[in-house]
BATORRO-526478 format. One record per atom (N, C-alpha, C, CB): residue in one letter; y, z, x. Coordinates in steps of 0.1 Angstrom, whole numbers, plus 5000, padded with zeros to 4 digits. Each point is the difference from the previous one (the first is absolute). Glycine has a CB too. Example, Ala and Ser with C-alpha at 12.3 -4.5 7.8 and 13.67 -1.06 7.14 Angstrom:
<sites>
a494350785132 a501250004991 a501250005009 a498850124981 s502349815015 s501150005009 s501150084992 s499449785012 
</sites>
This chain:
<sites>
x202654848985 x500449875001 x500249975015 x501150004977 x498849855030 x500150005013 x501450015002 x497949875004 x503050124996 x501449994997 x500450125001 x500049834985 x499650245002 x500850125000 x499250135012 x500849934970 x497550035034 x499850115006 x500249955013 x498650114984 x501849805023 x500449965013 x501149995002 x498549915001 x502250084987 x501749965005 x501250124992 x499349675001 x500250294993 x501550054991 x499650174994 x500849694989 x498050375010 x499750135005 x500150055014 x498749974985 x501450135016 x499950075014 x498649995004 x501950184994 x497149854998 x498650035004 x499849874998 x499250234994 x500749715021 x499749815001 x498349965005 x502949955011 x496550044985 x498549965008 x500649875011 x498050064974 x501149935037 x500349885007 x500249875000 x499450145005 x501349754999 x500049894997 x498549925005 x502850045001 x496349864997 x499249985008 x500749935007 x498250024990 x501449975025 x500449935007 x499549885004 x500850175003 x499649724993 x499249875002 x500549935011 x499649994976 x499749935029 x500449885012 x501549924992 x496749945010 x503549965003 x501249924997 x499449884992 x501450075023 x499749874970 x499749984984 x498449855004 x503850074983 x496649865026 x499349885004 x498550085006 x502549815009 x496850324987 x499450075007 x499250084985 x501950015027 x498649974964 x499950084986 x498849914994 x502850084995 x496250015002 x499049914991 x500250004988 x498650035013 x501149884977 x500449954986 x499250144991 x500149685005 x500050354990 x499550094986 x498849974996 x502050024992 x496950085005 x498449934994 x501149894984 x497150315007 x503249774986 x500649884986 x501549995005 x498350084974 x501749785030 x501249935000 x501049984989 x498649915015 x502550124987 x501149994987 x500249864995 x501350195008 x498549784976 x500449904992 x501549965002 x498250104984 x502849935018 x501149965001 x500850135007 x499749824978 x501550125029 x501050054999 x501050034994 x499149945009 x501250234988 x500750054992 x501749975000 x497950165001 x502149814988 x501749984996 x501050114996 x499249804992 x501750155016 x501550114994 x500150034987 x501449915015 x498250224974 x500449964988 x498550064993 x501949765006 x497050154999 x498749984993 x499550174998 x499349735013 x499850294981 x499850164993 x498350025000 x502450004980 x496950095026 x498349975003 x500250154996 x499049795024 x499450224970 x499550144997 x499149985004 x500950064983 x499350045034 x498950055010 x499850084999 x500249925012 x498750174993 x499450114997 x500450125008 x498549864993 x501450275008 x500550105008 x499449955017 x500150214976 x498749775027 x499049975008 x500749895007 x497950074986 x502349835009 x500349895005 x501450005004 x498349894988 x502750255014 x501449985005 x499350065011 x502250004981 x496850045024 x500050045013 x499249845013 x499850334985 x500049575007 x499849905010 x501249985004 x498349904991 x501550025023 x500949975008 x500349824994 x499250225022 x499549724973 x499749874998 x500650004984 x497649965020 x503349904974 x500250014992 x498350034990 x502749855009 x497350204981 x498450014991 x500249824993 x499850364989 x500849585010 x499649894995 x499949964986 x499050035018 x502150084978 x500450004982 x500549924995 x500450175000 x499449794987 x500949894992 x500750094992 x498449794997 x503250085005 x501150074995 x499850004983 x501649925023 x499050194971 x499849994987 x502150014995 x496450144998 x503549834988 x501250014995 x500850175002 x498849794983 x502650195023 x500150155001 x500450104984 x500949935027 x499249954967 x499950084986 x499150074991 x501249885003 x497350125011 x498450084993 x500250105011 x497949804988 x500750205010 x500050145008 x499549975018 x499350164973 x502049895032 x499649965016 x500550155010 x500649684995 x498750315017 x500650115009 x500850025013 x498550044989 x501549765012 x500949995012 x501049904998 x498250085016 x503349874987 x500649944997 x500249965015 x500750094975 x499249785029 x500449945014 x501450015004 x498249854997 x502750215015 x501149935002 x500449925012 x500350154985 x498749835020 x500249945015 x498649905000 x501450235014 x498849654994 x499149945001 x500349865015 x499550094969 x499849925037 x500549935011 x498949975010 x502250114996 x497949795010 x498649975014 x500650065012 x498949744993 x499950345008 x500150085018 x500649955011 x498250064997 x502349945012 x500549955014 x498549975003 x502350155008 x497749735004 x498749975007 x499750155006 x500449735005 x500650345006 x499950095007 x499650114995 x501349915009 x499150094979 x499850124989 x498450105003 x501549824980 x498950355023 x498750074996 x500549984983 x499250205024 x499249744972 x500150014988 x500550104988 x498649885011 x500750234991 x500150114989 x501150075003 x497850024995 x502550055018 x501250055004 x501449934999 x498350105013 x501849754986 x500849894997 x500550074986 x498849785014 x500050214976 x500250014986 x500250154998 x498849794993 x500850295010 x500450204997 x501849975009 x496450225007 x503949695000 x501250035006 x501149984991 x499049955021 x500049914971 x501449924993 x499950054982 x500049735021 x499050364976 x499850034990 x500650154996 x498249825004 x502550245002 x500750165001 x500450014981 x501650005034 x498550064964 x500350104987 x501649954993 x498550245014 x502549795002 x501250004994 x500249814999 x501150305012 x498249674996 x500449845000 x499249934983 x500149985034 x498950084965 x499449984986 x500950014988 x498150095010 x502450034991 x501150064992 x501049904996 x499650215012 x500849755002 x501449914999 x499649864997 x501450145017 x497349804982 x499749934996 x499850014984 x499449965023 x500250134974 x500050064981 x501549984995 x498050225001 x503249825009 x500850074993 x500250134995 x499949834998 x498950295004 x500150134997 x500150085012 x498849954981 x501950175020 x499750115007 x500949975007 x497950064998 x503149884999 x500949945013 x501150105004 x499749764993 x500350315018 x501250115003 x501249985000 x498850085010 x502150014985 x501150035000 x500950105006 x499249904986 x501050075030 x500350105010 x499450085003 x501349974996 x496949975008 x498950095003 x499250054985 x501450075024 x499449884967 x499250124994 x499349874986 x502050315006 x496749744990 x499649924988 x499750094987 x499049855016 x501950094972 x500050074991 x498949984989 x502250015007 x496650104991 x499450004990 x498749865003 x502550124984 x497349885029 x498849885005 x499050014991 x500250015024 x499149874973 x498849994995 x499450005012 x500349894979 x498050125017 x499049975010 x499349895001 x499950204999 x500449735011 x499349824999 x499950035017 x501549784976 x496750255024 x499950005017 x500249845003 x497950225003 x502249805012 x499549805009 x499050025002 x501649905014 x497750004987 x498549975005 x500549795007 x498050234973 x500849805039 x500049875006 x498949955002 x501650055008 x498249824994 x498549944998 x500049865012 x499550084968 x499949915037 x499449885010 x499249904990 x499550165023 x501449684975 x498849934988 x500149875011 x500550084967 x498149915041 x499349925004 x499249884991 x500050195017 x500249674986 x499149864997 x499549935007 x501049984987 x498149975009 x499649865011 x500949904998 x497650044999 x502849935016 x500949924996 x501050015000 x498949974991 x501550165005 x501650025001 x500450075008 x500349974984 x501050075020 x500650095006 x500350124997 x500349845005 x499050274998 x500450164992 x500950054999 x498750055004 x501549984981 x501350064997 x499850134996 x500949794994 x500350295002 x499750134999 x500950074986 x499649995028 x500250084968 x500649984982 x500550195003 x497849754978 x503250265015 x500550144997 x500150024983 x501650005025 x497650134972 x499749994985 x501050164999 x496949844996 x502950204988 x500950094999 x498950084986 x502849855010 x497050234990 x499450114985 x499850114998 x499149904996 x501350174993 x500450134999 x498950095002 x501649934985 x498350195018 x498750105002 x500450124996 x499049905017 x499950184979 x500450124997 x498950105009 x501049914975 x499450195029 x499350125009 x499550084989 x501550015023 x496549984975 x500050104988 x499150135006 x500149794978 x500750295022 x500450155007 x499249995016 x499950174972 x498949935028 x499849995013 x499149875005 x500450274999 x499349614992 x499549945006 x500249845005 x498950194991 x501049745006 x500849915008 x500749894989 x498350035023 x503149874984 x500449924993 x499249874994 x501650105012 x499649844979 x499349914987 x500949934996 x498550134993 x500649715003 x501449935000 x500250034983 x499849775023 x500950244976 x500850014986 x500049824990 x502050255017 x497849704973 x500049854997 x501450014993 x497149934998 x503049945002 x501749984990 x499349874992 x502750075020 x498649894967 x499649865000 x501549944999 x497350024986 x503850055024 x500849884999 x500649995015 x500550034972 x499949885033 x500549975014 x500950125002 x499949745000 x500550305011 x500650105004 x501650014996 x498050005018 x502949864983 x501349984996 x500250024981 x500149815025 x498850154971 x499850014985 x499850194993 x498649715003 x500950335006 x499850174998 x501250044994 x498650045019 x501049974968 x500850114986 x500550135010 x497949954974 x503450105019 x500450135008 x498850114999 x502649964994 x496650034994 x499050114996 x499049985011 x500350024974 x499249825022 x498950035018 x500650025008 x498649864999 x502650125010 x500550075012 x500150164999 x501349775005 x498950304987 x500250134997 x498250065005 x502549944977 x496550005016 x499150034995 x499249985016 x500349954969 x500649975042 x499649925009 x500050105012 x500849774989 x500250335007 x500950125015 x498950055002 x502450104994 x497850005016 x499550095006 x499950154997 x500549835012 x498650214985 x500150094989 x498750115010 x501049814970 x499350315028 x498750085000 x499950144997 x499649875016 x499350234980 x499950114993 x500150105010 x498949914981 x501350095032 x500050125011 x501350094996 x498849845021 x500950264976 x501250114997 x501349975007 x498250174999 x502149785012 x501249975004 x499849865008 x500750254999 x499049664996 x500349905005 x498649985010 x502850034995 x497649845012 x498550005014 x501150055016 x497749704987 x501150305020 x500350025017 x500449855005 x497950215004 x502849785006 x500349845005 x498549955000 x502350035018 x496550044987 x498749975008 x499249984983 x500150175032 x500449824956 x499550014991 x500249864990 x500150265006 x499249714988 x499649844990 x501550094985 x495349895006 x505550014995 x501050004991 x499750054986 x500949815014 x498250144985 x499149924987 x498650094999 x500949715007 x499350314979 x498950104996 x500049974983 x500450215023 x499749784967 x500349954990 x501049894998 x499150184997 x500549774986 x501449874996 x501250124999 x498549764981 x502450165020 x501650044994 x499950024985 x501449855017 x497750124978 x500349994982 x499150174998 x499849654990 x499850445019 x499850114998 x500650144998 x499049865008 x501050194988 x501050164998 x499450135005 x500849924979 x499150175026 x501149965009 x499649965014 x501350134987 x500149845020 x499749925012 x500449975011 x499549944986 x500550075024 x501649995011 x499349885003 x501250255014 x500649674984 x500449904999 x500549975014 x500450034975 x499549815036 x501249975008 x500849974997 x499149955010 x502650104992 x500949944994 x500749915007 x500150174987 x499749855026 x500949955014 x498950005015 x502750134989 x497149755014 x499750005016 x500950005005 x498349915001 x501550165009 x501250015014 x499249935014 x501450274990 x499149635014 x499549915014 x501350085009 x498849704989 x500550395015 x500650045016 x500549915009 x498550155000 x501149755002 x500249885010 x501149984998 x498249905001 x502150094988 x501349914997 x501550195001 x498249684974 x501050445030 x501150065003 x500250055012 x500050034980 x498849985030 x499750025010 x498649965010 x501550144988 x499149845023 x499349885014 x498950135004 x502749805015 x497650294988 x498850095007 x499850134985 x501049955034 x498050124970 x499650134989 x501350085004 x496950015000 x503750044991 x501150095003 x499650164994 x501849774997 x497050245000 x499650175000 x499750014983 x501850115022 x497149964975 x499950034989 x500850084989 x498449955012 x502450115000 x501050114990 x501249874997 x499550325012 x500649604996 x501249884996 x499749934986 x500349945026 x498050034978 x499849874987 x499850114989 x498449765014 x501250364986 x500550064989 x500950034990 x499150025010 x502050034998 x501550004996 x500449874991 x500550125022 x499449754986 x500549885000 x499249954987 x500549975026 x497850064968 x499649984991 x500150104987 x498949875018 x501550204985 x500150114988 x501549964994 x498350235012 x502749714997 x500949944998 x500349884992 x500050125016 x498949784986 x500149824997 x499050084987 x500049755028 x499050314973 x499650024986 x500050064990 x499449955009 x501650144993 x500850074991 x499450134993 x500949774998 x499950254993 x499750144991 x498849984995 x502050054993 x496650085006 x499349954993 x498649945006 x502249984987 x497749965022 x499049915009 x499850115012 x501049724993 x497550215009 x499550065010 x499949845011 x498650244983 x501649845028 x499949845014 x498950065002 x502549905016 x496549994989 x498850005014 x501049955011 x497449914986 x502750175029 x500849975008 x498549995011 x502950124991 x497449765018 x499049965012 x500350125008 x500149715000 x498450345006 x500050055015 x500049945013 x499150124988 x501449965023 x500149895009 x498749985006 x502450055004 x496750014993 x498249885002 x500149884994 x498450184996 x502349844994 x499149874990 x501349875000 x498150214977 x503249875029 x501549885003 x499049885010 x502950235005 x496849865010 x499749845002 x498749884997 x501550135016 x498049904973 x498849914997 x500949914990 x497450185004 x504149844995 x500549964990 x500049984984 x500049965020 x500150204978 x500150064991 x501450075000 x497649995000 x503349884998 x501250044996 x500950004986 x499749935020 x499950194976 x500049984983 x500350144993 x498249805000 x502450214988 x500350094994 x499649954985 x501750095018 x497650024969 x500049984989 x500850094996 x498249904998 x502550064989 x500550064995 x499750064981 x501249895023 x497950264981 x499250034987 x501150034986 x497950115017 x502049874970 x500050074987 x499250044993 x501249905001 x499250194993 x498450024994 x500249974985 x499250205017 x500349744974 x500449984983 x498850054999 x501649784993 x498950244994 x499550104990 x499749934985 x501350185013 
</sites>
């Protein structure tokens, strides 16, 4: 996913870098509309890696769809286009636009996985705007992510789909920080389970040492769980994060 392998993974491919936004050329297929707050499109795995909205029609979110919009807005004139939208499209701000994953003194209990993804939707005619979408994926083992489909809006999600929604994977003890969360559904046996993210940020301004964030995570996650704790390579690309594994049975 463009989202998850640029941003909200550690292993990010590069942004392209485009001219300033009055400098941007329109897309070979130009987008049908501008996407709405709310509206639900079932795009394809391929098409989360354009930078250019793909030009989807919204369908009902009660079929089957793979992105749920939560942002929608026209560019600044000044605006670099795409870098405008990867700026304003971040993960946790998605989040808080859902209402899920929202921390509680750094820490998120039992997150589902709903990457961000951001899109540039150019018209003739109009002024470009830029849309922040939201959809679940799953990492299936060593090869790459996938959007996962739902058929109900993300606020409507049954406790069982959010359950079925976590982060879940079959690595003997959990993954490495530098590793995809996600490797099977949650509805598998057995399975280490996320039970808790821990956002460092919110406990400490600089890397305070690996034998610290150890301690400190084996602590917040209790009896039982295995932490992925960040190295200080991978602290400053901002990879400030801790999982916290279970394993069910």
């Amino acid at each position: 996913m463009k989202q998850a392998r640029r941003i909200v993974q550690a292993a990010c491919a590069a942004v392209i870098s485009l001219a300033a936004l009055g400098q941007v050329s329109a897309p070979a297929a130009a987008a049908t509309g501008v996407p709405q707050v709310g509206e639900c499109y079932l795009i394809t795995d391929q098409q989360t890696f354009d930078d250019y909205w793909p030009g989807a029609s919204p369908v009902p979110c009660s079929q089957r769809h793979s992105l749920q919009i939560t942002a929608s807005s026209v560019l600044p004139a000044d605006a670099n286009a795409v870098t405008f939208a990867q700026d304003h499209c971040g993960y946790l701000d998605v989040w808080k636009s859902l209402g899920i994953n929202q921390p509680r003194k750094g820490i998120v209990y039992r997150p589902i996985r709903m990457e961000a993804f951001y899109f540039v939707v150019q018209q003739t005619g109009t002024p470009p705007s830029y849309v922040c979408g939201a959809g679940p994926v799953v990492f299936r083992g060593k090869k790459d992510s996938a959007l996962v489909t739902m058929t109900s809006a993300v606020a409507d999600l049954t406790a069982k789909q959010k359950a079925a929604l976590q982060y879940c994977n079959t690595a003997a003890n959990g993954r490495t920080i530098q590793s995809p969360p996600v490797s099977v559904s949650c509805t598998r046996t057995p399975r280490w389970q996320v039970e808790k993210w821990i956002m460092w940020d919110s406990f400490y301004k600089t890397y305070p040492g690996e034998a610290v964030l150890t301690a400190r995570a084996q602590q917040i996650c209790g009896p039982g769980t295995t932490p992925s704790v960040p190295s200080a390579d991978v602290w400053p690309g901002g990879t400030h994060r801790s999982w916290c594994y279970k394993k069910h049975t």
